[in-house]
Backbone as CSV, one residue per row, in Angstrom:
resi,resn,N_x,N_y,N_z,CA_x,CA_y,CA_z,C_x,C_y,C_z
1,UNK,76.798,69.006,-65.406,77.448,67.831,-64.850,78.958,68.041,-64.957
2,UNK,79.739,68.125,-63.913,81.402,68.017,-63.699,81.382,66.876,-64.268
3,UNK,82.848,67.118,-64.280,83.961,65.877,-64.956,83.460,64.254,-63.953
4,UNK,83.700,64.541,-62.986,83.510,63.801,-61.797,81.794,62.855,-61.954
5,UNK,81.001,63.565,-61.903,79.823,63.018,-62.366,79.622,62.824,-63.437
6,UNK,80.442,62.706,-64.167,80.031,62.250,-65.747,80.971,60.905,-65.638
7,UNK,82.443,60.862,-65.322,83.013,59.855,-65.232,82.053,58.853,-63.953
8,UNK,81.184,58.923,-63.242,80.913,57.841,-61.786,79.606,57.469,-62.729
9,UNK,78.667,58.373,-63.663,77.503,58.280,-64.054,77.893,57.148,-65.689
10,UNK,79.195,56.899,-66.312,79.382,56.006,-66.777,79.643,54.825,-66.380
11,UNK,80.250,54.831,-65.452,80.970,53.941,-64.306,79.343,53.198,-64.081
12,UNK,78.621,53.951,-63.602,77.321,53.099,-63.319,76.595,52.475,-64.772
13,UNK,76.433,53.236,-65.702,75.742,52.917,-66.446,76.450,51.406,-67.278
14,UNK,77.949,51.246,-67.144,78.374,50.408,-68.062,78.648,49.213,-66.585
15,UNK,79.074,49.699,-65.574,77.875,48.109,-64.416,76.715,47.826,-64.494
16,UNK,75.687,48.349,-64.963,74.808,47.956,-65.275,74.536,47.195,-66.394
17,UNK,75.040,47.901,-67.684,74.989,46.319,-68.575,75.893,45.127,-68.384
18,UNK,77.319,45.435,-67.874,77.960,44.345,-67.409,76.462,43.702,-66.358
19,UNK,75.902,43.776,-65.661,75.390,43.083,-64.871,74.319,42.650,-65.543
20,UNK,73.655,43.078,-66.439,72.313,42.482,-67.236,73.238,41.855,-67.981
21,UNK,74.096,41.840,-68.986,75.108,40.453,-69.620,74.731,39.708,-68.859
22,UNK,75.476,39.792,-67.943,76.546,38.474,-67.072,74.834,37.885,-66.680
23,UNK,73.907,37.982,-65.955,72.833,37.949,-65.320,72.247,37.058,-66.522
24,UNK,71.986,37.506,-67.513,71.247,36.788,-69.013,72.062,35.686,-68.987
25,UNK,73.463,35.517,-69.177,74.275,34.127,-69.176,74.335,33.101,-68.547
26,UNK,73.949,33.913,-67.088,73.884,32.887,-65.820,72.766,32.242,-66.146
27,UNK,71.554,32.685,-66.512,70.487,32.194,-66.418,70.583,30.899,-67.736
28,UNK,71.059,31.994,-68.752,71.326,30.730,-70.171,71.611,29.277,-69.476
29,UNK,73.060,29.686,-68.705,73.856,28.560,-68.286,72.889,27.519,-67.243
30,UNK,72.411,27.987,-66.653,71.485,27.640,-65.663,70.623,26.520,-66.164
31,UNK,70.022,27.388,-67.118,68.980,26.689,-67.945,69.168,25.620,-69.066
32,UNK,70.414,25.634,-69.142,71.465,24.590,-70.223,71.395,23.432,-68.936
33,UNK,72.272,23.846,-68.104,72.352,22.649,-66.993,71.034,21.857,-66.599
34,UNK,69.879,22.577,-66.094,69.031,21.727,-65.711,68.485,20.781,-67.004
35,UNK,68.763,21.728,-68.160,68.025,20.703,-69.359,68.590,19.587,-69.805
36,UNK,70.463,19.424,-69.195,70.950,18.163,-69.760,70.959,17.732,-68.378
37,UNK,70.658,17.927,-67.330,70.533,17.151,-66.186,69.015,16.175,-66.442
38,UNK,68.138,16.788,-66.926,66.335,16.041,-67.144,66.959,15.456,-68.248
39,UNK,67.994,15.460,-69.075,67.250,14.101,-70.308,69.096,13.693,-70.582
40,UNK,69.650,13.669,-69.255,70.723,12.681,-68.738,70.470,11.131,-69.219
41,UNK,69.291,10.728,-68.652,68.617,9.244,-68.905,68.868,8.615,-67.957
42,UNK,69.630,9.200,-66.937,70.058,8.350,-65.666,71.593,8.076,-66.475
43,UNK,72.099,8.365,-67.162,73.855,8.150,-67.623,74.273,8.937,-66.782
44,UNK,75.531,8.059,-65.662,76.222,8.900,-64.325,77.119,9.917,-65.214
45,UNK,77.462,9.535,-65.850,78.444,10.838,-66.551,77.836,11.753,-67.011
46,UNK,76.836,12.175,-67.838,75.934,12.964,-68.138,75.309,13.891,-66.971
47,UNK,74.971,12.808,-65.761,74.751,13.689,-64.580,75.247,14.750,-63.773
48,UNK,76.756,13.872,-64.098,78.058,14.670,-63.477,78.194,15.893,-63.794
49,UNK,78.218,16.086,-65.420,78.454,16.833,-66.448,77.723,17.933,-66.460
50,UNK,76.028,17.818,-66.210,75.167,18.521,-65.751,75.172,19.041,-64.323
51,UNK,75.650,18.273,-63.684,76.123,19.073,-61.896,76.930,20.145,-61.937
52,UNK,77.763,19.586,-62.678,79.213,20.560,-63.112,79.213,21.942,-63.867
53,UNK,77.796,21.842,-64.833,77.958,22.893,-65.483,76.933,23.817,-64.447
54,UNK,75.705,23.096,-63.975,74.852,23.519,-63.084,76.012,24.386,-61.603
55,UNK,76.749,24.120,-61.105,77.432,24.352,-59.947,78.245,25.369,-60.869
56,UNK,78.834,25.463,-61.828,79.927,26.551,-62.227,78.998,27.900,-62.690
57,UNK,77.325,27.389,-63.550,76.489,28.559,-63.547,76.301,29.779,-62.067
58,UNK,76.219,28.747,-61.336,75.814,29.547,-59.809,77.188,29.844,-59.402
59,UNK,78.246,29.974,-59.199,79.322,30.055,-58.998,79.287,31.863,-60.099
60,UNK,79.400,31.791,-60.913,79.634,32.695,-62.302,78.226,33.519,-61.733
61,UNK,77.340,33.372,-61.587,76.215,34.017,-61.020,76.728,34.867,-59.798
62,UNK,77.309,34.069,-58.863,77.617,34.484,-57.402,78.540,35.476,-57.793
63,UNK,79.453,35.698,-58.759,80.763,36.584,-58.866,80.322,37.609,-59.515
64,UNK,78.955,37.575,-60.504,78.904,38.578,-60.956,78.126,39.700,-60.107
65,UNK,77.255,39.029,-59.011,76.938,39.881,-57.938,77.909,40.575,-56.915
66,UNK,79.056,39.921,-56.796,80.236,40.397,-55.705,80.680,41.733,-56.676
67,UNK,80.597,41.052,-57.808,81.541,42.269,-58.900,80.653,43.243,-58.533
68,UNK,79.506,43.350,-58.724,78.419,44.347,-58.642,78.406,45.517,-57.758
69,UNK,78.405,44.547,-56.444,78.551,45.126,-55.187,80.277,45.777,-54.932
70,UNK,80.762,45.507,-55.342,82.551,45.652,-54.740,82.158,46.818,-56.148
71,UNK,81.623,47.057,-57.068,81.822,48.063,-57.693,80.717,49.335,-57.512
72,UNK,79.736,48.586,-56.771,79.254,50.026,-55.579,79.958,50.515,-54.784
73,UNK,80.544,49.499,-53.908,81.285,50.135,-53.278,82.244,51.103,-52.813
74,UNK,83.060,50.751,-54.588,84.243,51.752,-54.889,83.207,52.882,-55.372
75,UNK,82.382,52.915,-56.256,81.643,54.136,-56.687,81.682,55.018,-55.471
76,UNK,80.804,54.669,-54.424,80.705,55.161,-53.028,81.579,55.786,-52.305
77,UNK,82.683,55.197,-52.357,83.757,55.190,-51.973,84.606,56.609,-52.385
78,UNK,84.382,56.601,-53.871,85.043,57.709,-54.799,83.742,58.713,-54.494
79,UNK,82.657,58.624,-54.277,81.689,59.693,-54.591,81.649,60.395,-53.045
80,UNK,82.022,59.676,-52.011,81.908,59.939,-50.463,79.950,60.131,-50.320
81,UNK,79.263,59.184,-51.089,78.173,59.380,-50.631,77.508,57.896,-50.577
C-alpha cells in the first residue's frame, strides 16, 4: 500500500466512525424527542420543546449525511476513481 492509499484508506475508515457516532446520536436524539413529545401531557410548551428538539435531531441527522457524502466526494475526487 503507497502513501496515497494508506492516507484515503484512513480518510475512509475514520468517516466511517464519524458516521456511526453521529448516526447513534441522531437516533438517541430522536428517540429523546418523541419520548418527551408522548408524556408532554398535552403542556403547549413541553410540546414545543419536543418539536424543537425532534426538528434539530433530523436536521443534525440530515448534515451528518451531507458530511458523508461531500466526504465521498472529495475521496473520489483525490482518488480520480
Amino acid at each position: 500500500m503507497n502513501g496515497l492509499q494508506g492516507i484515503v484508506h484512513m480518510f475512509d475508515q475514520l468517516t466511517t466512525i464519524g458516521l456511526n457516532i453521529g448516526l447513534a446520536a441522531a437516533a438517541f436524539f430522536i428517540l429523546l424527542g418523541g419520548f418527551e413529545y408522548m408524556t408532554a401531557g398535552g403542556n403547549p410548551m413541553a410540546m414545543e420543546r419536543a418539536k424543537s428538539a425532534l426538528k434539530n435531531a433530523a436536521i443534525g441527522f440530515a448534515i451528518i449525511l451531507l458530511a458523508r457524502a461531500l466526504a465521498q466526494l472529495i475521496q473520489s475526487s483525490i482518488t480520480g476513481s
